[in-house]
Each structure stands twice: as structure tokens, then as C-alpha cells.
N, C-alpha and C positions, 0 to 999 in steps of 0.2 A: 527445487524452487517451484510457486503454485504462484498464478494469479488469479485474481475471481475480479470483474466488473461489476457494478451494479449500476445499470445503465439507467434506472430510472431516479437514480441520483447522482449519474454521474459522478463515481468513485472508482478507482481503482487501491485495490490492494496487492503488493506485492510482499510472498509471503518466503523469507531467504531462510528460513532456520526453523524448526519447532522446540528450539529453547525457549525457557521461559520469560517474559519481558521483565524485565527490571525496570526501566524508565524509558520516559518518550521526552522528544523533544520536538518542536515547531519549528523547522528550518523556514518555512514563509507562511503565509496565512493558509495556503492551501497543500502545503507536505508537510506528514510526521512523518517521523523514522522514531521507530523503537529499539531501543539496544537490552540486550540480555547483560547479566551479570559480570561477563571478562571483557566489556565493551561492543562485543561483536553485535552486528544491526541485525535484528531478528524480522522485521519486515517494516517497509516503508506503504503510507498511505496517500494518493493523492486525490483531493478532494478538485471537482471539476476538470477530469483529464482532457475529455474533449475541448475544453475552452483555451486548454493550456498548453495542448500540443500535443500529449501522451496519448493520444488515441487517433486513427484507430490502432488498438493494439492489437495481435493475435497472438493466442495460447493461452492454456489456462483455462479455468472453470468459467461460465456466467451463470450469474446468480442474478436471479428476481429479488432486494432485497425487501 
């Protein structure tokens, strides 16, 4: 598992598998989850973490994006 922030968009990526993605899906305006081929979730995105709760986080990469 990797996460990387980019804090000056306030993003979080959290990255569970390096299978390939097959499709995404919109759980809310602000989280995708992408799933690989046999369904399994290959990484979820949340867009505004600090506003939404998810931060602070620690672990993981940060990235200037």
C-alpha cells in the first residue's frame, strides 16, 4: 500500500494494488475508487481530504503535484 498527498490540491491518493485499473466509480463528489479487472479496488482517490476529515494523514509519499 503507497499513499502520496498533494497538498496543494488537497488530494489524497491511496494506492492498494498495482493491477491495472479497469473502471472507476464516483462513490460521492469527492471519492473514486478504481477497481481492477476481478473487481478488486486497485486505489481510491479523495479529492479535498483536509475538508473531509481524512487528513491529517501520515505515511506515505508527499508529492508537490
Amino acid at each position: 500500500m503507497k499513499t502520496i498527498y498533494y497538498p496543494q490540491d488537497d488530494i489524497l491518493e491511496i494506492c492498494l494494488s498495482d493491477k491495472p485499473i479497469a473502471r472507476e466509480v464516483s462513490q460521492d463528489w469527492n471519492v473514486n475508487v478504481s477497481f481492477a479487472e476481478d473487481g478488486s479496488v486497485v486505489e481510491l482517490v479523495i479529492l479535498d481530504a483536509v475538508k473531509a476529515g481524512f487528513m491529517p494523514f501520515h505515511g506515505g509519499d508527499r508529492k508537490a503535484a
